[in-house]
VEXDREN-2710 file (C-alpha; in Angstrom, 1 decimal):
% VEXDREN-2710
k/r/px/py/pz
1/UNK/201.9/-14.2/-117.7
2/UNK/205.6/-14.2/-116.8
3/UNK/205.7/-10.7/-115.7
4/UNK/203.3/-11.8/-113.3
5/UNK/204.9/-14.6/-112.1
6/UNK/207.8/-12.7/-111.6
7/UNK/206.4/-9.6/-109.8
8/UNK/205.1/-12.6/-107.2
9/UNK/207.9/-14.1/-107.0
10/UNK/209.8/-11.0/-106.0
11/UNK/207.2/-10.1/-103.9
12/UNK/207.8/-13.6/-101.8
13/UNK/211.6/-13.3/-101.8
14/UNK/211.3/-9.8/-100.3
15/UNK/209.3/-10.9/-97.1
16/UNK/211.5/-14.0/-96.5
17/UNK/214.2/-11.6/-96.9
18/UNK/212.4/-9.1/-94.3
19/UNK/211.8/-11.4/-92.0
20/UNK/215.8/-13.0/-92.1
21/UNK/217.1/-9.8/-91.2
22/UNK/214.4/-9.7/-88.1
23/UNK/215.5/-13.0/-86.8
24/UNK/218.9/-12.0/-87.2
25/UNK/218.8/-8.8/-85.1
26/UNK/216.0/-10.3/-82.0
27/UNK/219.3/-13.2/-81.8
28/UNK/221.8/-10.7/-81.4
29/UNK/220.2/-8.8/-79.0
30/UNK/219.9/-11.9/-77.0
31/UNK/223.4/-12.7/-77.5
32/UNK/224.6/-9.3/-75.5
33/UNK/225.2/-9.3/-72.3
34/UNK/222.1/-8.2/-70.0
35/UNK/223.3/-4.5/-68.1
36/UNK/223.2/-4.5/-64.3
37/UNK/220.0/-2.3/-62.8
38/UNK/221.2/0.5/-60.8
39/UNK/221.0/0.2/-57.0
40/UNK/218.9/2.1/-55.3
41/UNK/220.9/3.8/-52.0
42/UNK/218.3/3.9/-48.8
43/UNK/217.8/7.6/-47.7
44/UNK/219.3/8.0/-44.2
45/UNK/217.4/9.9/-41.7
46/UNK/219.8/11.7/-38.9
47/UNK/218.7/10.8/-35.3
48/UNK/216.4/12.8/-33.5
49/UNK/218.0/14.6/-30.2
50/UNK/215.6/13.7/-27.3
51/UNK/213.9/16.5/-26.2
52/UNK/214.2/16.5/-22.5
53/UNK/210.7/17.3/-20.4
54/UNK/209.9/20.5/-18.7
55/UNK/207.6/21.3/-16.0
56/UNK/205.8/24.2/-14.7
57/UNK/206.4/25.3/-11.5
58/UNK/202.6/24.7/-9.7
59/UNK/201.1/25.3/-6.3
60/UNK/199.1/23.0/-4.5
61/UNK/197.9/21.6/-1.1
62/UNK/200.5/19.1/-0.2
63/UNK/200.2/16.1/1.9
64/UNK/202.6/13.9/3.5
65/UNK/200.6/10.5/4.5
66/UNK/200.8/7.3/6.3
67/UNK/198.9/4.7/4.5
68/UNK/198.4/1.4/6.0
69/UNK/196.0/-1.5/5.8
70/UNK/193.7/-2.0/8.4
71/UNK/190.5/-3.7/9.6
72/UNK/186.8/-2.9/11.4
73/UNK/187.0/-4.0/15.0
74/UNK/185.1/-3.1/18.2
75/UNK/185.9/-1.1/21.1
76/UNK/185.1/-3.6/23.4
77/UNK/185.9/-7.6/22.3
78/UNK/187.9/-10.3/24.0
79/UNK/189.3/-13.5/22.9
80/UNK/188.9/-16.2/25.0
81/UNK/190.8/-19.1/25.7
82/UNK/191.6/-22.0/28.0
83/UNK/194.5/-21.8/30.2
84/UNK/195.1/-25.4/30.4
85/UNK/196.0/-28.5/27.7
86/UNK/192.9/-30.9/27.4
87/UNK/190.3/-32.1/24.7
88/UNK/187.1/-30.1/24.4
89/UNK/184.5/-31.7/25.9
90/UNK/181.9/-29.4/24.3
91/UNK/180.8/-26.0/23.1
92/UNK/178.1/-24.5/23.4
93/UNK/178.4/-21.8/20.9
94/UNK/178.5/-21.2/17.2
95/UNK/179.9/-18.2/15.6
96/UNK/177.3/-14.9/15.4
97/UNK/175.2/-15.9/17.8
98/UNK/174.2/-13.3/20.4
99/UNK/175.4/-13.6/24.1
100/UNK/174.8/-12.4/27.8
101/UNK/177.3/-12.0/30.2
102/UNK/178.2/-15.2/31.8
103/UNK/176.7/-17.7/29.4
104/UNK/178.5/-20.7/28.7
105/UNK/180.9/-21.2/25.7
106/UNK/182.5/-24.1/26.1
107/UNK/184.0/-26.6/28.7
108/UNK/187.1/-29.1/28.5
109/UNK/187.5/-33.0/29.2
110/UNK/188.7/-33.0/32.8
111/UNK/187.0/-35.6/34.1
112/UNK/190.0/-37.8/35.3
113/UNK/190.8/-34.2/37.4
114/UNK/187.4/-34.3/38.8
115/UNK/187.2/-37.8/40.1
116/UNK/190.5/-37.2/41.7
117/UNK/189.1/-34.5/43.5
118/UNK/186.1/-36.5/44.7
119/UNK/188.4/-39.3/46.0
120/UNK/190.5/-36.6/47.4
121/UNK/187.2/-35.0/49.2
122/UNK/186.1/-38.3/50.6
123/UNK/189.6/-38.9/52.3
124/UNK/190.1/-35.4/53.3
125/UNK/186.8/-36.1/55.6
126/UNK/188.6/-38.3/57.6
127/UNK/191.6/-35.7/57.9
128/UNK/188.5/-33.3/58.7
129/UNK/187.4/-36.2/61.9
130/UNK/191.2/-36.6/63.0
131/UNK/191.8/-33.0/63.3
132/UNK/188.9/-32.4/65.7
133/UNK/189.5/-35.1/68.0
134/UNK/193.3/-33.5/67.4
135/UNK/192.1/-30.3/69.0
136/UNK/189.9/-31.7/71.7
137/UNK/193.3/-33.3/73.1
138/UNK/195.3/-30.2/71.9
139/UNK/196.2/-29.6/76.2
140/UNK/197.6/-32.8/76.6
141/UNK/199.7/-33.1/73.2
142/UNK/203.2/-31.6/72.3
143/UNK/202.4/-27.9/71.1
144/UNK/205.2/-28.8/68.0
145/UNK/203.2/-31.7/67.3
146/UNK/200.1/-30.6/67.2
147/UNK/201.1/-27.5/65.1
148/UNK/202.7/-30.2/62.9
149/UNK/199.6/-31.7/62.1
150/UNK/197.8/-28.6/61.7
151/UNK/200.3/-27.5/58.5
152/UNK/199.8/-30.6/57.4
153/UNK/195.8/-30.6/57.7
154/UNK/195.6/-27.1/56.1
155/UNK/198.3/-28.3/53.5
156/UNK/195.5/-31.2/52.3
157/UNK/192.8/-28.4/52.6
158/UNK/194.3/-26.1/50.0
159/UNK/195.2/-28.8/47.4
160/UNK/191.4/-29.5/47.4
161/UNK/190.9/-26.1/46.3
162/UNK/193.9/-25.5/43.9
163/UNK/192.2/-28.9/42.6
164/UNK/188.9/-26.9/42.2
165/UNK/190.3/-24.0/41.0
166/UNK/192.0/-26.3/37.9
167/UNK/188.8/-27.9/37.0
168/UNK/187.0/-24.7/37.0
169/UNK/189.6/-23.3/34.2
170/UNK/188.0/-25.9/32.5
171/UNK/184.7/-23.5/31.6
172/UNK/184.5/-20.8/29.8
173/UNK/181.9/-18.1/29.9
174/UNK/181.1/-15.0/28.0
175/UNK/182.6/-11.8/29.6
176/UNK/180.0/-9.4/28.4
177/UNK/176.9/-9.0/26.4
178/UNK/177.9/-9.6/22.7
179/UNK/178.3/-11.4/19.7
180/UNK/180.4/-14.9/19.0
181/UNK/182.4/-13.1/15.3
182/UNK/184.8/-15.7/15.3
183/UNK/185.2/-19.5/16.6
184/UNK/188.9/-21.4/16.2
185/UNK/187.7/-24.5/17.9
186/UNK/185.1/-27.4/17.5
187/UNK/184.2/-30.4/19.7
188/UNK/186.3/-32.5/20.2
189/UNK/189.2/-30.9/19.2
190/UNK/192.6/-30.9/21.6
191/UNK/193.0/-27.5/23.1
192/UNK/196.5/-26.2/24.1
193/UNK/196.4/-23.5/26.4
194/UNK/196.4/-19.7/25.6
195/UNK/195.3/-20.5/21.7
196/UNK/192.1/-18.5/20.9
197/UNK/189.1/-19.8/20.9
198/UNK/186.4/-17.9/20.4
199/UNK/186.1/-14.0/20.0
200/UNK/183.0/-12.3/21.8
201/UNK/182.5/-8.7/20.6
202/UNK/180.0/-5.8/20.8
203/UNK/179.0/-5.3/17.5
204/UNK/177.6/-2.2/17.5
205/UNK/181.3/-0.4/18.7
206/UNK/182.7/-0.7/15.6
207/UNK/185.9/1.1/14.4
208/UNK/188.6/1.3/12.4
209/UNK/192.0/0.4/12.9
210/UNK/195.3/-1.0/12.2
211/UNK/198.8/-2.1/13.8
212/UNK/201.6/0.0/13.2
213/UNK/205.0/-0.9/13.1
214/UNK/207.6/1.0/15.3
215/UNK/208.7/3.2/11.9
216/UNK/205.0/4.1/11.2
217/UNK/204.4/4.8/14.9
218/UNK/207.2/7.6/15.2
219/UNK/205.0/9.6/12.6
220/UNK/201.6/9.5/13.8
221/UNK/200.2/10.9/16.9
222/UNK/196.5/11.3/18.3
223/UNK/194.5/13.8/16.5
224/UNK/196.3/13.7/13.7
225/UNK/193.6/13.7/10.6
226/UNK/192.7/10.1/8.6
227/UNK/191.0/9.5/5.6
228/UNK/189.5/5.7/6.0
229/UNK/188.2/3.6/2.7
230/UNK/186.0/1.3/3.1
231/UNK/185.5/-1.4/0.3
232/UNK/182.2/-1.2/-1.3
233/UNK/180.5/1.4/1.2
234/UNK/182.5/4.6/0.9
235/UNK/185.5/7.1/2.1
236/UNK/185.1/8.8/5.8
237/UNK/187.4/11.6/7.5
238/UNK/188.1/11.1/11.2
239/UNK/191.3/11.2/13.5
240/UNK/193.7/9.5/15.3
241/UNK/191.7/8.3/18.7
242/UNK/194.3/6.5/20.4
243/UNK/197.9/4.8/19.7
244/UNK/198.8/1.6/20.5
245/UNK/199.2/0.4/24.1
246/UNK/202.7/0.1/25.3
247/UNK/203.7/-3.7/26.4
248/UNK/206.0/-5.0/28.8
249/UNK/206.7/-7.7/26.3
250/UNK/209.6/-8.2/24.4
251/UNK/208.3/-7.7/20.9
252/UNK/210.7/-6.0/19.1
253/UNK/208.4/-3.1/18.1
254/UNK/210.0/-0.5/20.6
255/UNK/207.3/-1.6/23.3
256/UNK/204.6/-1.7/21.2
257/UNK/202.6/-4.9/19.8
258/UNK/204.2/-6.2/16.9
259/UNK/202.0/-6.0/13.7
260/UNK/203.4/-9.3/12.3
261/UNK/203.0/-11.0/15.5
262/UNK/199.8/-13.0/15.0
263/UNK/200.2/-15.8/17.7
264/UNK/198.9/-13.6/20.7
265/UNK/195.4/-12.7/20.9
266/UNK/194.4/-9.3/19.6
267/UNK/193.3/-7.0/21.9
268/UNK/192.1/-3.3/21.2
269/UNK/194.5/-1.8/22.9
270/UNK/196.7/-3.5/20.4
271/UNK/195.6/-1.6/17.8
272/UNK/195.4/2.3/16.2
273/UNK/192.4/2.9/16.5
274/UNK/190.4/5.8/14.0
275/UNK/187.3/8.4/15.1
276/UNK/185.1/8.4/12.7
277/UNK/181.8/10.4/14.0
278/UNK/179.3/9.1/11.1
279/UNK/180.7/5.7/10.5
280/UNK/177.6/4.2/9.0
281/UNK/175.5/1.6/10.9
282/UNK/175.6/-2.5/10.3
283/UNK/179.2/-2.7/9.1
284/UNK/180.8/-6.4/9.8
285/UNK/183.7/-6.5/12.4
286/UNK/187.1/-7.7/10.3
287/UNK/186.2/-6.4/6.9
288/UNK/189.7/-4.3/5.5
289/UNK/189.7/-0.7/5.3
290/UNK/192.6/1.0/4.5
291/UNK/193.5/4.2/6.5
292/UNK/195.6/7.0/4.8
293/UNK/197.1/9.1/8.4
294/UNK/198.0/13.1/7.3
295/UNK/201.0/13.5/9.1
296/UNK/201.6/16.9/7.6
297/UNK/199.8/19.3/5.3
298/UNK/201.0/22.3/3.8
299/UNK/198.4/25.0/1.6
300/UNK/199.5/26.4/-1.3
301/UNK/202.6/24.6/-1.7
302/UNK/205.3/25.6/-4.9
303/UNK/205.8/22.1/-6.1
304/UNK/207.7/20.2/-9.1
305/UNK/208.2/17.3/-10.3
306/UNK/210.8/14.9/-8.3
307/UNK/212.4/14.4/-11.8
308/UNK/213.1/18.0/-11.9
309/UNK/215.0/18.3/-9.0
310/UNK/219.1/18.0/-9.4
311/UNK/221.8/17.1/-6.8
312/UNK/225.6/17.6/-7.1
313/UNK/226.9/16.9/-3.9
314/UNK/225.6/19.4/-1.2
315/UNK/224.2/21.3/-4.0
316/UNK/220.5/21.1/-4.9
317/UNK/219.6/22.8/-8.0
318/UNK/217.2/23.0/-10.9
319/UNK/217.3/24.2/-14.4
320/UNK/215.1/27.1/-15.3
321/UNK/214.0/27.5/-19.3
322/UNK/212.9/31.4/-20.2
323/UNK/210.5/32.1/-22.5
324/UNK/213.7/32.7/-25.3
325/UNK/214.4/28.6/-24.6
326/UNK/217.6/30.1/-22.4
327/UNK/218.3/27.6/-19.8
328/UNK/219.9/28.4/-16.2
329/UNK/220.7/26.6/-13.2
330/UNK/219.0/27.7/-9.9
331/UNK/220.0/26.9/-6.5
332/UNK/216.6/25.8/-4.5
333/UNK/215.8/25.2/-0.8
334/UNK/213.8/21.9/-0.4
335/UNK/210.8/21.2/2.0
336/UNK/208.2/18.5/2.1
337/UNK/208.6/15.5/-0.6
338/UNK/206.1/12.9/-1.7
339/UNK/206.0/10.3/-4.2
340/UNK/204.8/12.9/-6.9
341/UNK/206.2/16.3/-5.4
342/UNK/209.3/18.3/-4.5
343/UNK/208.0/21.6/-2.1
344/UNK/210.5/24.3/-3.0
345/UNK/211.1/27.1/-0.2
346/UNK/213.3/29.1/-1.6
347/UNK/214.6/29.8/-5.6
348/UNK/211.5/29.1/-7.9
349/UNK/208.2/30.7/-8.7
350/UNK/204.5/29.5/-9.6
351/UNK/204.9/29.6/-13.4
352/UNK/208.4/29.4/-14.5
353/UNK/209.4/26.4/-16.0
354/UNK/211.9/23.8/-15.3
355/UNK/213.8/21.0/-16.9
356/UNK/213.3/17.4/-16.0
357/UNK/216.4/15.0/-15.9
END
């Protein structure tokens, strides 16, 4: 019985003995000082040496073009207008409505001008009487008398009809057959004298066109070919018709109607106006169209890129690439230039490439 005890015993003793010496080396690790990680160093990536572009030397149909923005007008329209300040007594007209030659369009308020003129009538009669009993006595009076009141009496005559003359300014009526596109004006409204007031056009003379200004007009010239767009119907060839009419004006546009003058009434002649011979039918007068003018055209062009194309000076130069990657400079002769291409006359040819800048 003691043995057995004692082999317990010992058996206990061992496993707190174990489990001491466990304790003892987890708190002594704890007690040491924890070791620093190792930093991790980023991997650095040299920068890339920009690779510069290169172009092939092409051929191609090149264009050098006006482009401007224009409108639909007809070849035969006028703008009327007053010529005198007064209220408008009425109109007569409203805007598309069709029109005959010499139908009213609308009249001013001069009604204070024409019951002057009847007053001025009624007296003038007795001018009329004294005149005629004037040259029954003409023998017996003093021929510088008489010729006196004969000024005078024809004087009084034409103020009547300068009076007339005023009052019928007052009417307007249409100049041709037509159509009323536009109206400024209603009734009642106070009308100064030259502003427009209604347009009467012949609708079915439409055409395109545009103003130029005096920079755009040194570059195109009649015949010239035009590509026109018009906004939801299509794109039509055609040609220059006809330039601008020269003014007598002051407008500084070398002569020629001033594009951003939009005071004056327009007038066709006004305008650069566009042959197109299958314009379609029914188009509306004033809708935009833009016109693109070919003021020069050359076939089978050698082109580059702008960005290709290197100036030192008076030298103009490119740099060729061979096949090998070699790179030399090249004196070149330039020609015609747009926004997208260089013509080169002399130096390169179709299929050698070049280095952009």
């Amino acid at each position: 019985m003691s043995m057995k005890w004692w082999t317990g015993s010992l058996y206990k003793r061992s496993l707190i003995a174990v489990m001491s010496v466990s304790l003892l080396v987890a708190s002594g690790c704890s007690l040491l000082p924890s070791e620093k990680e190792e930093e991790q160093i980023p991997i650095i990536t040299p920068p890339k040496i920009s690779q510069k572009p290169e172009y092939e030397v092409k051929t191609k149909t090149l264009e050098t073009k006006v482009q401007v923005i224009g409108k639909l007008i007809s070849m035969e329209e006028e703008t009327l207008y007053f010529t005198k300040d007064a209220r408008l007594k009425e109109l007569y007209v409203k805007s598309g409505d069709k029109v005959k030659t010499g139908d009213l369009i609308g009249e001013l308020d001069v009604s204070d001008l024409e019951k002057s003129l009847r007053l001025e009538r009624i007296a003038f009669q007795r001018e009329e009487n004294a005149m005629k009993e004037n040259l029954r006595k003409r023998d017996e009076m003093d021929p510088m008398a008489f010729e006196e009141l004969r000024i005078s009496f024809e004087e009084k005559r034409q103020q009547l009809v300068d009076k007339q003359e005023e009052i019928d300014k007052a009417t307007l009526y249409a100049p041709f057959d037509g159509t009323v596109v536009s109206l400024s004006v209603q009734k009642g409204d106070s009308i100064k004298a030259y502003d427009p007031v209604a347009i009467v056009a012949d609708t079915g003379l439409i055409t395109p066109a545009a103003k130029l200004t005096k920079t755009e007009l040194e570059k195109v010239a009649p015949g010239m070919e035009v590509l026109v767009s018009i906004s939801g119907v299509g794109a039509f060839e055609g040609k220059v018709k006809q330039l601008p009419v020269k003014s007598t004006e002051n407008d500084n546009n070398n002569g020629y109607p001033n594009p951003n003058n939009n005071n004056k009434p327009e007038r066709p002649e006004d305008f650069m106006l566009v042959d197109i011979p299958k314009l379609p039918k029914d188009l509306n007068r004033g809708t935009p169209v833009s016109i693109h003018v070919i003021t020069k055209r050359t076939e089978n062009a050698i082109v580059i890129p702008p960005a290709a194309l290197r100036n030192i000076g008076s030298r103009t130069y490119v740099q060729v690439i061979d096949k090998e990657g070699n790179k030399a400079e090249v004196d070149v002769e330039v020609g015609q230039q747009t926004a997208t291409d260089v013509e080169i006359l002399q130096g390169l040819k179709p299929g050698q490439k070049v280095v952009g800048r």
